[in-house]
Phi, psi and omega in degrees: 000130165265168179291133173315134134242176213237172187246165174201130166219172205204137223232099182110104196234032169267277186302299201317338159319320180305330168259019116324009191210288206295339176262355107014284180266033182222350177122333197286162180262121170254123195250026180180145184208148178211170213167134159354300192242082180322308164277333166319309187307322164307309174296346164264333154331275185330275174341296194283340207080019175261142183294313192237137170233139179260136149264040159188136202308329167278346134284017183268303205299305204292321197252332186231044132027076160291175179269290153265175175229117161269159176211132174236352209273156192302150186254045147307322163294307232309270155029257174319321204274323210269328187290298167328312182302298153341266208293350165250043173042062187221165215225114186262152156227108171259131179344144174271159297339172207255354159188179160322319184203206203240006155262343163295303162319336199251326173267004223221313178296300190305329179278354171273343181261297209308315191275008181041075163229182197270134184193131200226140148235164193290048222265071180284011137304016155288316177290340154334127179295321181316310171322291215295332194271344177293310175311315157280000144287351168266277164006313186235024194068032179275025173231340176080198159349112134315110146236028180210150162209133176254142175203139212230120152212123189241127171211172178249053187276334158252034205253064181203120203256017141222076177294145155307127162310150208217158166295342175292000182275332178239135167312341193270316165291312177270340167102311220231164131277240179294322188290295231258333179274345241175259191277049169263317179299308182294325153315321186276325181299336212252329176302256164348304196263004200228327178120194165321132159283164193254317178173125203230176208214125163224186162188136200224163164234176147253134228287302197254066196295348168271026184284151171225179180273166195290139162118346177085355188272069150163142141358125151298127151204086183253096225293165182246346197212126193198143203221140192233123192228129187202194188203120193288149180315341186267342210040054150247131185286158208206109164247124204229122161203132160232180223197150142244003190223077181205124192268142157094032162207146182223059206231175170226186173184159189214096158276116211229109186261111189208182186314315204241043151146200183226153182236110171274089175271170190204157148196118182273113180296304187283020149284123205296152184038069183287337189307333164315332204070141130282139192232120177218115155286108169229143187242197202305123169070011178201141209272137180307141171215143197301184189213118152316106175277130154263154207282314182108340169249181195303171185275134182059024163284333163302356209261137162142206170294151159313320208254007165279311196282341186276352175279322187277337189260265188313305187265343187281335199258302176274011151284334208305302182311292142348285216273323189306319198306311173330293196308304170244051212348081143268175152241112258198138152302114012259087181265168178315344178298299169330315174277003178255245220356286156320007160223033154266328191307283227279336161282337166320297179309331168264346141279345152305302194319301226299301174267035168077034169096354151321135181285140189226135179248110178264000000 
């Protein structure tokens, strides 16, 4: 017998292009894509093979009645979008952050038990094969007692100050800056291998304070750079910083300290095959060395545009996932609880900002 496959469309087409190939390559039909901006969205129809483009979500929903919904959208929607999809009996996968805040995050899990649908957020920085075997190696104790874990992630996409100004510059829309864009993802990595946070302490700038949001009636202020020291529910301590505005890099890294070793991660961009990861071990009495990853995926999932290859690596592998669940209606980590979580974190951190770096108890 074969497996049900599913029809899907998705809503929001800057990241969201990237899940397209990846639900692609898994079988499904993607029968609709919407966006603003209607002909772009047609020039990607086109590329893919999708029949119908909306420029707006609620005729998305009403005429081409998908199985599931991605929200790709600045995430002032996710919310709205994700609530609708939900009450017209679709199966969501939605973006990180998973919405503003964590009362948003919260109607959004209760509208996902009442409609008993499959409902994800997207944290495809699970998926690296390195990632993935550092987690089952804390899994199985190779680090013993935590006590320390630092994660990093840096890139330079705005640290050049004349990028066109993006929704991601303004708070009314992204919630968040480098934290909401960037390091939510390090919060759910540091969540997923360690547990809960306990409370933290932050403080974040901005790399260009004379920037505005697009069209110019304001300020941008959406923090670009922010370093966070806190303590986890285990009482091990855990510090997380990014930047959007650091040239000459592109990585993320994660270091994990306990009783009986260390665990080193890496993922470089600017490296062949990067969707792999790096991995290094050291255990008692011995200086770290690497550990083989085999990547794990299909013959040409590396091969396209950037934004094919991170749908193919990364997001194709937590569809993988996504659809097994649909099928048997579940909802599987990284699910929307998950995204609440990661965003009681991420309002602790905007409230920190907010009293100049007071310690916050989530």
């Amino acid at each position: 017998m074969s497996r049900k496959s599913f029809t899907v469309a998705i809503v929001g087409l800057g990241f969201g292009r990237a899940h397209i190939p990846a639900f692609q390559a898994h079988g499904c039909e993607v029968i609709a894509l919407c966006q603003r901006d209607e002909a772009a969205a047609r020039a990607l129809a086109e590329r893919y093979g999708v029949p119908r483009v909306f420029d707006r979500w609620e005729r998305m929903l009403a005429e081409s009645k998908p199985e599931i919904v991605v929200i790709a959208t600045p995430p002032a929607l996710h919310e709205a979008i994700a609530l609708a999809a939900l009450g017209a009996g679709c199966h969501v996968l939605c973006e990180k952050p998973l919405a503003m805040n964590a009362a948003q995050a919260r109607s959004m899990v209760e509208a996902a038990q009442r409609a008993r649908r499959t409902a994800m957020t997207s944290f495809n920085f699970r998926y690296p094969a390195a990632m993935q075997r550092f987690h089952a190696m804390v899994e199985a104790g190779a680090l013993g007692r935590l006590f320390h874990v630092n994660l990093r992630h840096f890139a330079p996409r705005f640290a050049d100050e004349s990028v066109p100004s993006t929704w991601r510059m303004d708070r009314a829309q992204a919630g968040h800056g480098a934290m909401g864009d960037m390091g939510v993802h390090l919060i759910d990595l540091a969540r997923w291998n360690f547990g809960e946070f306990k409370r933290l302490t932050a403080q974040a700038g901005m790399a260009h304070p004379a920037r505005t949001v697009p069209g110019g009636e304001k300020p941008a202020d959406a923090e670009d750079y922010c370093a966070v020291t806190g303590e986890l529910a285990s009482g091990a301590q855990v510090t997380l910083t990014v930047s959007r505005a650091a040239y000459g890099v592109n990585e993320q890294t994660l270091e994990a300290y306990g009783t009986e070793g260390a665990l080193l991660y890496r993922l470089d961009r600017e490296t062949p095959r990067w969707w792999r990861g790096e991995l290094r071990h050291g255990g008692k009495g011995a200086s770290s060395a690497p550990i083989k990853v085999p990547a794990g995926l299909p013959k040409g999932a590396g091969e396209g545009d950037a934004m094919e290859v991170v749908g193919k690596t990364t997001i194709a592998p937590l569809v993988k996932r996504f659809l097994a669940a649909a099928r048997k209606g579940q909802s599987p980590s990284p699910s929307f609880e998950d995204g609440l979580r990661a965003q009681l974190v991420l309002d602790a951190v905007l409230e920190s900002i907010a009293s100049g770096g007071r310690m916050v108890s989530i």
